[in-house]
C-alpha positions in Angstrom: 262.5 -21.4 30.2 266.2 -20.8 29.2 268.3 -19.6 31.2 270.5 -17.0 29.6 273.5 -15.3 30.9 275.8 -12.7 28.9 279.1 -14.0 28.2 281.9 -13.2 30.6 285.9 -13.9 31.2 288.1 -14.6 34.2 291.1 -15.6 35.0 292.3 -19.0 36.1 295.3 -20.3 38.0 295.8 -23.9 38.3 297.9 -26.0 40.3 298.4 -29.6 40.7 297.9 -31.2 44.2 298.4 -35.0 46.0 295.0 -36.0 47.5 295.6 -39.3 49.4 298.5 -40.2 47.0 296.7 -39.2 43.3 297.0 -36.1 41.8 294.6 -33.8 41.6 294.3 -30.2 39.6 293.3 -27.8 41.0 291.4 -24.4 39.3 290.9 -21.2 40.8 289.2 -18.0 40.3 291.3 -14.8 41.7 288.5 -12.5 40.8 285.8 -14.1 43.0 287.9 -16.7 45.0 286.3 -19.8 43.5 287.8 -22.9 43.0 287.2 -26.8 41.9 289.5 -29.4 41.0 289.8 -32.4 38.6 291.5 -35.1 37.6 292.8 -33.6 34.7 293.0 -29.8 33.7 290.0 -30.1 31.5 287.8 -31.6 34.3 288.7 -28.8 37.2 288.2 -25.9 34.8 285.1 -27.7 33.7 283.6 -28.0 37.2 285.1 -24.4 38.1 283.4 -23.2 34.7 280.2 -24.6 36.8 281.0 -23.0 39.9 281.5 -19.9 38.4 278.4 -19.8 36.5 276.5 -20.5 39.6 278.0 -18.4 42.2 276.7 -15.2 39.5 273.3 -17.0 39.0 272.8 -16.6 42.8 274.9 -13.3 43.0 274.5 -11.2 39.8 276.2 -8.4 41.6 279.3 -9.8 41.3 279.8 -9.5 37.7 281.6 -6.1 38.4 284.6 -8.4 39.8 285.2 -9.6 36.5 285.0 -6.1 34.3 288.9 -5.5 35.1 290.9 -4.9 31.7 294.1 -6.4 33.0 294.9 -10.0 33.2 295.9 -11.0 36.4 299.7 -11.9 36.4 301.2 -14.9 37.9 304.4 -15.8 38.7 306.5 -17.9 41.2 308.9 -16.0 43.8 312.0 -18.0 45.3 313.3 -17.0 48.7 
């Protein structure tokens, strides 16, 4: 049986991060609030690619958090 699932987008912020002194990256996804992390930038979007895909295997419903047509802008602010 394959498992088929209609192609969909989101958007992805990553950040780097110091777990017990290595870094880390770190993706997440606004639209549904998931998020993984890797070694390198390929690996976390990799296993947040995974995450993803299995959070709307188990939850189909939330597919409508993902039909926005604006990208979701990010920026750093300085007090």
């Amino acid at each position: 049986m394959t498992n088929y699932m209609e192609e969909v987008s989101f958007s992805a912020v990553l950040h780097e991060e110091d777990l017990d002194g290595k870094p880390v990256f770190v993706a997440d996804c606004v639209e549904l609030g998931v998020s993984d992390f890797g070694d390198s930038i390929d690996e976390s979007l990799g296993n947040l690619k995974k995450g993803v895909s299995l959070l709307l295997e188990e939850a189909p419903e939330k597919k409508v958090l993902l039909k926005t047509k604006e990208p979701v802008l990010v920026t750093r602010v300085v007090l």
